[in-house]
C-alpha positions, 0 to 999 in steps of 0.5 A: 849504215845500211840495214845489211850493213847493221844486220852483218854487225849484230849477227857478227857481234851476237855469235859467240864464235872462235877467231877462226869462225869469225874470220870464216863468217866475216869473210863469207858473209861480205863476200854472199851477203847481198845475193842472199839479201837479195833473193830473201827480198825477192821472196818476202818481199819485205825488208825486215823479214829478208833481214831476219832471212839472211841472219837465220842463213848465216847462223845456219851455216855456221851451226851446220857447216860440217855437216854439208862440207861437200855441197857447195856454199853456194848451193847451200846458201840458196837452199838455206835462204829459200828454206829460211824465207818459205818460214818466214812467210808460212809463220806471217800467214795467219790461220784461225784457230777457231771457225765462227 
């Protein structure tokens, strides 16, 4: 099983969503999952941390789905990863807390 593979199944299995969300989800992350995980990738440059990319994007669609009805999904799936990746890699920098 490949790391996307994986990832789908725990972000799929970790959700606590109805039938019907499922079945959206499912059927919008087979069908996007690899662009975003290819554009996280791009991004970070890291193949956990696009992993962690693509499960904050499909998670954020689900939660805000209705909220960005009009836009389309494609738009905002990129919009979401570049968001989710930019982050990821502002959170890895570290900045001292304290100057010697």
């Amino acid at each position: 099983m490949s790391l996307l593979d994986s990832l789908l199944t725990t972000l799929i299995t970790d959700l606590d969503l109805s039938e019907c969300s499922i079945t959206y989800v499912d059927r919008v992350m087979d069908q996007h999952s690899p662009m975003v995980f290819s554009l996280a990738l791009d991004l970070t440059g890291d193949e956990s941390r696009a992993a962690e990319v693509v499960q904050d994007v499909f998670v954020r669609l689900h939660n805000e789905r209705e909220q960005f009805a009009d836009e389309p999904l494609k738009t905002l799936l990129h919009r979401f990863t570049y968001d989710s990746a930019i982050k990821h890699l502002v959170e890895s920098v570290a900045i001292p807390t304290e100057l010697n």
